[in-house]
N, C-alpha and C positions, 0 to 999 in steps of 0.2 A: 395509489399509495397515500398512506394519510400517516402524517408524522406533522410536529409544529416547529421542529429544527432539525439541523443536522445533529446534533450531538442524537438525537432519538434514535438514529440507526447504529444498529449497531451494525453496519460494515463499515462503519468511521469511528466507533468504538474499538473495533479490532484494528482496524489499519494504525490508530495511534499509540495499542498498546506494541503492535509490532515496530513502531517509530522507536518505542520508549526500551525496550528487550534492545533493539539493535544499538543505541546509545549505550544501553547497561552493557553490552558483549565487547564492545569496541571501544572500549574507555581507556583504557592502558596501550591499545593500540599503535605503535611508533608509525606504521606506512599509514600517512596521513593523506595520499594520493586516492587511495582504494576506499580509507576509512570514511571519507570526505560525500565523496561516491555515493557510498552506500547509505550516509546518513541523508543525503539531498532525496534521493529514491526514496529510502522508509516516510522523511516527512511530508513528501511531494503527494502522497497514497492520500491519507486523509486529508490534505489541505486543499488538493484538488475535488474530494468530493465535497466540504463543505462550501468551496470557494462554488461551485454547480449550482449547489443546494438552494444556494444565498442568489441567484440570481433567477429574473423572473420571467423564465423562460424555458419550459422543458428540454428543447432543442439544445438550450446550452449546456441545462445538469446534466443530459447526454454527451455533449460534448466532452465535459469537464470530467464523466465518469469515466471515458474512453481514454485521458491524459492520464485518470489514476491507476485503470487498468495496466497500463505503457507502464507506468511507475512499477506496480507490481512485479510486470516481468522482467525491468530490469535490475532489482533488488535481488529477484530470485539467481538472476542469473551472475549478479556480482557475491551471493552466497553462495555457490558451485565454485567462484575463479575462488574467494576465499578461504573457500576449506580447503581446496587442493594448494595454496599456497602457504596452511596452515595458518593463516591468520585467524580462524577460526576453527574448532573441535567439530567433525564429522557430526557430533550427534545435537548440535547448536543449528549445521546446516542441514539438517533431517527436519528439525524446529520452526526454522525458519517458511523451507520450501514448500511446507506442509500447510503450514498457516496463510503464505501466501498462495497458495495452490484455490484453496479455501477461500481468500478475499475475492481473488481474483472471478471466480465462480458467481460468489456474493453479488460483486457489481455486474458480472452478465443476467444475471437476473432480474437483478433493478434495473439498466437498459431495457431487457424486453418487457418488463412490466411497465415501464414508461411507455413505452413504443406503442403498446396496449390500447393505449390509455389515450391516445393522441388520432 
């Protein structure tokens, strides 16, 4: 994998715009319990993969990809409790799980391309 930072992937491109969309959807928000939640998960996705990126050790950006992974799936799964409690529009959580579906994918591949590599 040849990249000279994290911002260069774009699976930490996408992870921060999905940070920045679930900020934009939950801003009027009043269940600040859930809102709270989900904002920690959406930023947790990329900070975890740059936080990897930035250290000098393959072993650990696999580490750190696998805590963003976790992140992924539980944004996804706090956008399922949300739409069904209408905190959020059905076709926001279609948005959502889709793009996360997608990150998620993203980092198993850079995993095994690391692992590759190693």
């Amino acid at each position: 994998m040849t990249y000279r930072s994290f911002e260069d992937l774009e699976v930490w491109q996408r992870a921060c715009r999905v940070a920045v969309r679930v900020y934009e959807v939950l801003q009027s928000c009043k269940d600040y319990g859930l809102k709270d939640q989900m904002t920690r998960s959406a930023v947790s996705i990329g900070s975890n993969i740059a936080e990897g990126a930035e250290r000098d050790s393959t072993a650990e950006f696999i580490r750190f990809l696998h805590v963003a992974k976790g992140s992924a799936a539980e944004l996804r799964t706090q956008a399922y409790i949300a739409s069904r409690v209408k905190m959020i529009p059905k076709p926001v959580e279609r948005e959502l799980v889709d793009e996360l579906k997608s990150i998620s994918s993203m980092i198993h591949g850079l995993v095994n391309s690391l692992k590759r590599k190693t």
